[in-house]
C-alpha positions in Angstrom: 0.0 0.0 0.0 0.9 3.1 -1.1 2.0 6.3 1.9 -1.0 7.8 3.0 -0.3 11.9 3.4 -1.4 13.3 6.8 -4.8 14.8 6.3 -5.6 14.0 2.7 -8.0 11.3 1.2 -7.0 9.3 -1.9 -7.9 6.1 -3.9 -5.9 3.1 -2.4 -3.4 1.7 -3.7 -3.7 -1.7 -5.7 -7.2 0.2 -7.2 -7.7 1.2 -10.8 -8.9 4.8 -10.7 -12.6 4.6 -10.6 -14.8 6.5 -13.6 -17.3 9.2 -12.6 -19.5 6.9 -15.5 -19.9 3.7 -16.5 -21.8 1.6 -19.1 -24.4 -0.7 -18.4 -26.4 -2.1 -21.0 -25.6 0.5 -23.4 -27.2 3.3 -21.0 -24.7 5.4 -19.2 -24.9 5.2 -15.1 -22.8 7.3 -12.0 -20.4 4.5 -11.1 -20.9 3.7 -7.4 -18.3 5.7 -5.5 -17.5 6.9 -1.8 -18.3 11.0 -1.8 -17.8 12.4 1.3 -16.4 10.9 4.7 -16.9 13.1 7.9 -15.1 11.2 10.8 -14.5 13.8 13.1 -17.4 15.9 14.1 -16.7 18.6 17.0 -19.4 16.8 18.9 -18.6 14.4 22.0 -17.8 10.9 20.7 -17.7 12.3 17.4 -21.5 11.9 17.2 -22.5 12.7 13.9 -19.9 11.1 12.3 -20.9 9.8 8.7 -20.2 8.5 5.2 -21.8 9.5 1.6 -22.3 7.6 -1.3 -23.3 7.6 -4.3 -24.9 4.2 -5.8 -27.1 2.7 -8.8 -29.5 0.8 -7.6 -28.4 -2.7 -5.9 -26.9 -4.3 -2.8 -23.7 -2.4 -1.3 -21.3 -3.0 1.4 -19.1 -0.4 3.2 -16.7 -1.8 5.3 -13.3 -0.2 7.2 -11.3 -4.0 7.9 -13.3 -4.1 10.9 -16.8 -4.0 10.4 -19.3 -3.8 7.8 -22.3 -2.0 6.7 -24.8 -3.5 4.3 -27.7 -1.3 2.3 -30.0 -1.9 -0.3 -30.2 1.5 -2.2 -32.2 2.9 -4.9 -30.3 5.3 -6.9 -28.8 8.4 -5.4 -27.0 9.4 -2.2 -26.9 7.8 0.9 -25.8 8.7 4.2 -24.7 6.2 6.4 -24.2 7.2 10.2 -24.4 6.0 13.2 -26.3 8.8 14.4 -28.9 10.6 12.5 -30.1 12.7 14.5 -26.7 14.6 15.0 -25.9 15.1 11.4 -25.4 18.4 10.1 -27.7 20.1 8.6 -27.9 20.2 5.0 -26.1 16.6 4.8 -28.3 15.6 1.4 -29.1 12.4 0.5 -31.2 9.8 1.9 -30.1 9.0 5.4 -28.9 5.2 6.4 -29.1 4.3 10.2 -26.0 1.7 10.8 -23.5 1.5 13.3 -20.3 3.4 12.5 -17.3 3.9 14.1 -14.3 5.7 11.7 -10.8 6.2 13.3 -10.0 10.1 13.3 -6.3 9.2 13.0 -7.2 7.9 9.5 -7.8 4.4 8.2 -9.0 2.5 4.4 -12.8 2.5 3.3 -13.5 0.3 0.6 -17.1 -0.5 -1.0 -18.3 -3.6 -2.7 -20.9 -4.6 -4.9 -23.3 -7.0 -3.0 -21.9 -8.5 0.2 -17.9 -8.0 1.9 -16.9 -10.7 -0.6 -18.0 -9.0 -3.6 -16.7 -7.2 -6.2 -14.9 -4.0 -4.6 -15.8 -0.9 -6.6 -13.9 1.7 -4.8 -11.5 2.5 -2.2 -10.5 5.5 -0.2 -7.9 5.9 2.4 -7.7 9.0 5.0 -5.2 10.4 6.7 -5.6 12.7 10.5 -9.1 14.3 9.7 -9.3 17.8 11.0 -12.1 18.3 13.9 -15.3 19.5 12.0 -14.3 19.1 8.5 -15.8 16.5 6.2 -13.8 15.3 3.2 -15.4 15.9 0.0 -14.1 13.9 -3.0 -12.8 15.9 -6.8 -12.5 19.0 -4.3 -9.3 21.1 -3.8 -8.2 21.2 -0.4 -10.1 18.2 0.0 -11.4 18.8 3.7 -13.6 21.9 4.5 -15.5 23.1 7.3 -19.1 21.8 7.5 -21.3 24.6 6.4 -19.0 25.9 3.8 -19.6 26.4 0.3 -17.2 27.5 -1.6 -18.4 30.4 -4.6 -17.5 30.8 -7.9 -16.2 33.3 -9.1 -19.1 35.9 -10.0 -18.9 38.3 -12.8 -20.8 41.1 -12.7 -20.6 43.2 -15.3 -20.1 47.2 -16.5 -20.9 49.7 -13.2 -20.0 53.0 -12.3 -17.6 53.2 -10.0 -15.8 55.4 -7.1 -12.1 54.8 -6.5 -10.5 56.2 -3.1 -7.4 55.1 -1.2 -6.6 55.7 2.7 -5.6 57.5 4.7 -6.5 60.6 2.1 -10.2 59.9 1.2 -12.1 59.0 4.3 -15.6 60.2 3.2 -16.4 57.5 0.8 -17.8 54.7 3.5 -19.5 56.6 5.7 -21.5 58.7 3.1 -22.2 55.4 1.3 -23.6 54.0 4.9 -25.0 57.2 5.1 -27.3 56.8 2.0 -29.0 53.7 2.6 -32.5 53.5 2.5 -33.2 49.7 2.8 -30.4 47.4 4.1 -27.1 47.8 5.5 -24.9 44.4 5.4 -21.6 45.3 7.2 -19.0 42.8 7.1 -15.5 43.4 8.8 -12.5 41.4 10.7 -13.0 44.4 13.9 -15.5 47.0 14.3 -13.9 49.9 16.1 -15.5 53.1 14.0 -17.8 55.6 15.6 -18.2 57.1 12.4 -19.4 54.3 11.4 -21.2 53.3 14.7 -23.6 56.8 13.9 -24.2 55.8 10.6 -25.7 52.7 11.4 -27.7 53.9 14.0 -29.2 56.8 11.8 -30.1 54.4 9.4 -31.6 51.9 12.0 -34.0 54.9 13.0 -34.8 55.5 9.6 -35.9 52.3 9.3 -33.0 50.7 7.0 -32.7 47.0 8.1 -28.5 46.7 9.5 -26.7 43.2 10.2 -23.5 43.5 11.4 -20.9 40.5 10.9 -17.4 40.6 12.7 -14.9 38.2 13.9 -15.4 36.3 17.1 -11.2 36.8 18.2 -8.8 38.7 15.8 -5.2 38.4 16.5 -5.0 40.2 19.5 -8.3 40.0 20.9 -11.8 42.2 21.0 -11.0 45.9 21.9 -13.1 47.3 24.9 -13.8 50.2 22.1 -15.2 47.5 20.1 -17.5 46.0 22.2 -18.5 49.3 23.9 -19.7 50.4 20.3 -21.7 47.1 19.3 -23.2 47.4 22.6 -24.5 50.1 21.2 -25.6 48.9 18.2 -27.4 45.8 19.5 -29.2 48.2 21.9 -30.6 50.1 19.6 -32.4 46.9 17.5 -29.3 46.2 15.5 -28.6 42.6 14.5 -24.8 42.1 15.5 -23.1 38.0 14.8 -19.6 37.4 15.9 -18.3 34.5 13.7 -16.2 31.7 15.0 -15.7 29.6 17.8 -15.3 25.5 18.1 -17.4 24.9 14.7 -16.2 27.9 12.8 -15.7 27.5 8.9 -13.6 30.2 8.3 -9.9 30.4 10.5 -10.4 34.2 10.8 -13.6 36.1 8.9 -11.2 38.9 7.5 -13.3 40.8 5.0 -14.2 43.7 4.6 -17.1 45.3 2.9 -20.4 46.6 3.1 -23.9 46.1 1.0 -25.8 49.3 1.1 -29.1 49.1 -1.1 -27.8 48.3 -4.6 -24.0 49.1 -3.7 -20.8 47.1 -3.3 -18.6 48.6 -1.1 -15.1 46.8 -1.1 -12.4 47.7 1.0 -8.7 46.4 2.1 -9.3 48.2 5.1 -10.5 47.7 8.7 -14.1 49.7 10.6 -11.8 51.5 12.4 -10.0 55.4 13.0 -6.6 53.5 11.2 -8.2 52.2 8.4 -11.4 53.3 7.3 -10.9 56.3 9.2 -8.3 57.4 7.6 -5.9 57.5 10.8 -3.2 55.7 9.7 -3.3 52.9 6.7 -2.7 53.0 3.3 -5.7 51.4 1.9 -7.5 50.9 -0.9 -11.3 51.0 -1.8 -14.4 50.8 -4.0 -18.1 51.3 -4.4 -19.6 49.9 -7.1 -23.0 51.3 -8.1 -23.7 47.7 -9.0 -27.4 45.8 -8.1 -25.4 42.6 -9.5 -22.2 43.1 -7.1 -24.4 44.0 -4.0 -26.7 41.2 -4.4 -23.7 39.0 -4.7 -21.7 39.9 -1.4 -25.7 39.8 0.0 -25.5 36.3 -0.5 -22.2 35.8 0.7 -23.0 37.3 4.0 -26.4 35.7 4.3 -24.3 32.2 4.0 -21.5 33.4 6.4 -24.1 35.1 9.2 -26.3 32.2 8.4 -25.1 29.0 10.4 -24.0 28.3 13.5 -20.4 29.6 14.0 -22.0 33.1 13.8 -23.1 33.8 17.2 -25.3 36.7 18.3 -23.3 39.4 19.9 -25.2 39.6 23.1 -24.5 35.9 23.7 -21.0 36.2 22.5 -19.8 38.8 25.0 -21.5 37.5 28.2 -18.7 37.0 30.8 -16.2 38.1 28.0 -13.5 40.7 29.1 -11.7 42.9 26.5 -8.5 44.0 25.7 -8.0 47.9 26.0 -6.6 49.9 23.7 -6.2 53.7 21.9 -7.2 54.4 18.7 -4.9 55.9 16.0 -5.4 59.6 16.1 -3.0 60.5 13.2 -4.3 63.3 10.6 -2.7 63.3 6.9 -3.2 65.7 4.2 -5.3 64.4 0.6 -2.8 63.9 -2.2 -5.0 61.3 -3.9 -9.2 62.5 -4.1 -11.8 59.7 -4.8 -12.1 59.2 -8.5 -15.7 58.0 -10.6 -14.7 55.6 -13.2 -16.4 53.5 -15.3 -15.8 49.6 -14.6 -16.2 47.9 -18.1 -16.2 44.3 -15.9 -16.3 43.4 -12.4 -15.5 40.0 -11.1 -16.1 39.3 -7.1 -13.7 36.5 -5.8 -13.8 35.3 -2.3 -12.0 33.2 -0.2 -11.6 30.3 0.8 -12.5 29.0 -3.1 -11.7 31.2 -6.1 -9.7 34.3 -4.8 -6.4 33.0 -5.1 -6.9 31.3 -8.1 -8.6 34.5 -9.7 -5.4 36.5 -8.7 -3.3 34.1 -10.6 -5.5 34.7 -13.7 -5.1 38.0 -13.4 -1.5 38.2 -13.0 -1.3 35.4 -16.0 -3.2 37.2 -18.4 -0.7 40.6 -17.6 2.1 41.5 -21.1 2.8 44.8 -19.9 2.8 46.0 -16.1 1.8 44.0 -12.8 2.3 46.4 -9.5 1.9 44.6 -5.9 1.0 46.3 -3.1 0.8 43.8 0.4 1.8 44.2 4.0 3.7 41.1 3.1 4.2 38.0 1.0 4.7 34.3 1.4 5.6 32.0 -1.2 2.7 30.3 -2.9 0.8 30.3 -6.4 0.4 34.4 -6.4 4.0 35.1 -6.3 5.0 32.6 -8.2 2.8 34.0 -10.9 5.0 37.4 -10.2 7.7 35.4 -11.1 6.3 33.8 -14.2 5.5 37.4 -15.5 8.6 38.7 -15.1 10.1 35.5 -17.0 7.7 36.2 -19.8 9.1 39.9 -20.4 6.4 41.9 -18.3 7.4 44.7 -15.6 6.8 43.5 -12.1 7.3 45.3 -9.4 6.1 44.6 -5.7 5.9 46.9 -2.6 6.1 46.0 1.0 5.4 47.0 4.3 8.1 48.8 6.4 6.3 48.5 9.4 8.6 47.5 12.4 6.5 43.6 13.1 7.3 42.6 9.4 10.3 44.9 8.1 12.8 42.4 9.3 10.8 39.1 7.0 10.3 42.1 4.3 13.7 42.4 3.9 15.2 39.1 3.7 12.0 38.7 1.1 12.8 41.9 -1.2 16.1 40.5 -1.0 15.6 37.0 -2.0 13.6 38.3 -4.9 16.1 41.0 -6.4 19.2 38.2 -6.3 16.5 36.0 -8.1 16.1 38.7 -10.5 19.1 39.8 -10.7 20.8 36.9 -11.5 18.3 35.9 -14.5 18.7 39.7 -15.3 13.8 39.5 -15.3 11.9 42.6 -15.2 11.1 42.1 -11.3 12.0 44.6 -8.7 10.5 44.8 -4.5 10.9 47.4 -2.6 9.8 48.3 1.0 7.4 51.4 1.4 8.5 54.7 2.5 5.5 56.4 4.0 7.1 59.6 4.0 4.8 61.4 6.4 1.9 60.8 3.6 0.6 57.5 5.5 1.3 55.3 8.5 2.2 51.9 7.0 1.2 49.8 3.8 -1.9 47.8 5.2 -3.6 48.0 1.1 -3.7 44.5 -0.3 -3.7 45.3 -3.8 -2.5 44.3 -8.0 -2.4 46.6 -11.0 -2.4 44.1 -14.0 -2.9 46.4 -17.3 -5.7 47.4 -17.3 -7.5 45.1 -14.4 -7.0 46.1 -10.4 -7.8 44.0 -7.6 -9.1 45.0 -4.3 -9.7 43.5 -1.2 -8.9 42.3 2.3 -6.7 39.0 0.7 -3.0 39.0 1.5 -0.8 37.0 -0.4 -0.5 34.1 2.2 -1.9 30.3 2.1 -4.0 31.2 5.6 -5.5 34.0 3.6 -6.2 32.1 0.5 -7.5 29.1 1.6 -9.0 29.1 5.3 -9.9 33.1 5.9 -12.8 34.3 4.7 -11.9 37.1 2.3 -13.5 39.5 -0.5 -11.8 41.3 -3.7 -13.4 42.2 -6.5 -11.8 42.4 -9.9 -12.0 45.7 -11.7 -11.3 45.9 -15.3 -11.1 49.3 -17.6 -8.5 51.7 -18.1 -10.0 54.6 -15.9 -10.1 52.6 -12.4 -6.8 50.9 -13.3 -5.0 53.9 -14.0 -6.8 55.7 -10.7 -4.9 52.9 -8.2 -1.7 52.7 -10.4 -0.9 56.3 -9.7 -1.1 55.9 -5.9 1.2 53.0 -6.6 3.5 54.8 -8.4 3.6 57.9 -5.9 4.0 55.4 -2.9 6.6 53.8 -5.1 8.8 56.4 -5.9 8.4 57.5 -2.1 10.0 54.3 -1.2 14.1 53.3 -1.1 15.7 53.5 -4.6 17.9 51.0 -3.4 16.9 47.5 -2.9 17.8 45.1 -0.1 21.7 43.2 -1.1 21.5 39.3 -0.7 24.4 37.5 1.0 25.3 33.9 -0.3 27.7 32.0 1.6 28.8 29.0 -0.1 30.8 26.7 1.7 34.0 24.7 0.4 35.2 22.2 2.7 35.3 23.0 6.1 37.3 25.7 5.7 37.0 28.3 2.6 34.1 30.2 1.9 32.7 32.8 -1.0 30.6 35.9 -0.3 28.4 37.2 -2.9 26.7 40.4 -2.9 23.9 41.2 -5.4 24.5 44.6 -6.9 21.7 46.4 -4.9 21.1 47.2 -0.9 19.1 48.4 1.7 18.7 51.9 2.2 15.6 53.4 5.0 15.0 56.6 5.7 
């Protein structure tokens, strides 16, 4: 038998691959297969634990080495569990009451046509199963949180658009909050605006229906600001979820954005004085005048407030103490207004799902110019796409945070990508940001590809990618590519014009050694 990787699920060895399809009697049938294990609810004694298949009509038998499970099926799904009345909801098919006991630390399924001795037809074999997350078969990651759904990507179409970037255009959220006459859906990672906070209780008395989704425990906990401020909100009839906890989908729920009546609004930045306030970040953001886009992100918040990992506020916080801590007070002058453009398409990508491979796309498609703007980067398909750019002639260059918790990892990785550069003598330059009094630090999370600008909350980091949830939204035209490429190239030229040096030691023996120096270095202000 073939290794079995830690946490993945794949056909056993000694198996022929089997077909989605066969043939019976000239018709063509779904071959029976093994869908979807689940052997690890978060539920004591894994209660709820279950397999699903999918049969022709017939005898079947699931077995683990150990025991066996016979059914006689018509065609479709079946569920097979030992406990049905724990299953989660939305577990489809038709529900098979049998004792079942699978090993969480991983172990071989096989099913058989007829009884144990019969033909086998299929075969999977499972590594550590992650608490809460079923495995789903033809899926990629295979295992995903019960209750997520992963999106396509949704294309939207033309819309009139307003471009603004952080700290120097403030106004944009709060007068698009401000204008709502039916429903505010307000999704962010923290809530820490009383800006914002007014808004939303205006429109609550106006009559203007307002959800507010958060996350249940950023990286460094709920501010006492924060939960002073939904307080508020809850009091005053608005509905407040805090999503996570011990059956959360998402590892962190890091978007941001906000549906206001038939408007999109999309930002890389935080509900808070240093982000949307204009305190402190350099951010990026759009409102799309879009009933396509709004509708869209409507349904991706009704799915994400939706289940149970998003738990009302009021029961959230009940014995909950929070962290204190000041707000960013910072004032910086407008170099860069907000801008109406003209979108000619508009693509919304979320994570986990279709945002990193949407990026990719993007990046792919690119034969003249890609600009990167991100706090930081980790290796993974997005850079490497950078990388395949530059190979294929285009201009790449990608700025960095300077900010003092990642200016050390920014370094070595601005180095690392000049000497890589350098040495194949590519198109590809990174630099860390200078803020030069205009801004606090780079917290935008941006690409200019041509003529096609992505923004949104997703940094260029697996976590990110694949188990935050995250919004972008692809804009394509010339007017609203050209808008956030000219804060790029301003905070560009602001930054060092020299470039980190790489060191390579290369030893010979025990005793010699040769120091390379790439033919750039690191220059601050």
């Amino acid at each position: 038998m073939g290794a079995v990787v830690p946490g993945a699920v794949a056909p056993s060895a000694g198996l022929a691959a089997t077909p989605d399809t066969e043939t019976v009697a000239g018709s063509t049938v779904s071959a029976p297969r093994i869908v979807e294990v689940y052997p690890n609810p978060a539920r004591a004694d894994d209660r709820g634990e279950y397999v699903r298949l999918r049969v022709p009509a017939g005898n079947w038998t699931l077995s683990d080495g150990e025991s066996t499970v016979s059914v006689s099926a018509d065609p479709g799904y079946l569920v097979v569990t030992g406990a049905p009345d724990a299953l989660p909801n939305g577990t489809e098919g038709s529900v098979v009451a049998a004792p079942l006991s699978l090993a969480n630390g991983g172990e071989r399924l096989t099913l058989h046509e007829g009884t144990a001795n019969g033909r086998r037809v299929d075969s999977v074999e499972y590594g550590s199963a992650p608490e809460g997350e079923p495995w789903l078969r033809g899926t990629d990651p295979p295992w995903r949180p019960v209750g997520y759904h992963p999106r396509d990507p949704a294309s939207v179409g033309t819309a009139n658009a307003t471009a603004f970037v952080l700290p120097d255009a403030p106004g944009p959220p709060a007068a698009t909050l401000r204008g709502a006459d039916r429903r505010i859906l307000l999704a962010g990672y923290t809530f820490e605006s009383e800006r914002a906070t007014e808004e939303l209780l205006a429109a609550e008395r106006r009559g203007v229906r307002v959800r507010v989704l958060v996350d249940d425990a950023p990286v460094g906990g709920i501010t006492d600001r924060q939960a002073r401020l939904l307080d508020r909100l809850v009091a005053a009839g608005v509905e407040v979820h805090a999503l996570g906890g011990p059956v959360a989908r998402f590892r962190y729920h890091h978007a941001k954005y906000a549906v206001v009546d038939d408007t999109a609004l999309v930002l890389t930045e935080n509900w808070k004085p240093a982000g949307t306030g204009g305190a402190d970040s350099r951010g990026w953001g759009v409102r799309l005048d879009s009933r396509a886009a709004a509708d869209e992100l409507a349904s991706v918040f009704e799915h994400d407030a939706g289940w149970r990992d998003a738990r009302p506020w009021d029961e959230y916080r009940t014995g909950r103490s929070f962290t204190a801590a000041a707000p960013a007070d910072e004032t910086y002058a407008q170099q860069f207004g907000p801008a109406n453009v003209r979108v000619r398409n508009a693509i919304v990508l979320t994570a986990p799902g279709n945002a990193e491979t949407g990026v990719v796309r993007v990046v792919d498609a690119a034969t003249e110019r890609v600009d990167v703007v991100q706090p930081t980067v980790e290796d993974g398909p997005m850079l490497t796409a950078t990388r395949r750019a530059a190979e294929r002639g285009v201009e790449v260059r990608i700025l960095l945070s300077s900010a003092w918790y990642v200016r050390e990892e920014n370094e070595a990785l601005a180095g690392r990508l000049n000497g890589w550069a350098d040495r194949a003598g590519l198109p590809l330059e990174a630099r860390l940001a200078d803020p030069a009094g205009r801004y606090g630090k780079i917290h935008a999370k941006g690409v200019v590809a041509d003529d096609v600008a992505v923004v949104g909350s997703l940094n260029w980091n697996p976590t990110s990618a694949r188990e935050n949830r995250e919004v972008a939204v692809a804009l394509r035209g010339p007017e609203v590519a050209t808008y956030y490429r000219e804060v790029f190239e301003a905070d560009w030229r602001a930054g060092s014009d020299a470039v980190p040096r790489s060191l390579l030691l290369v030893g010979v023996g025990v005793a010699a050694a040769t120091v390379l120096y790439a033919r750039r270095r690191i220059e601050f202000a």
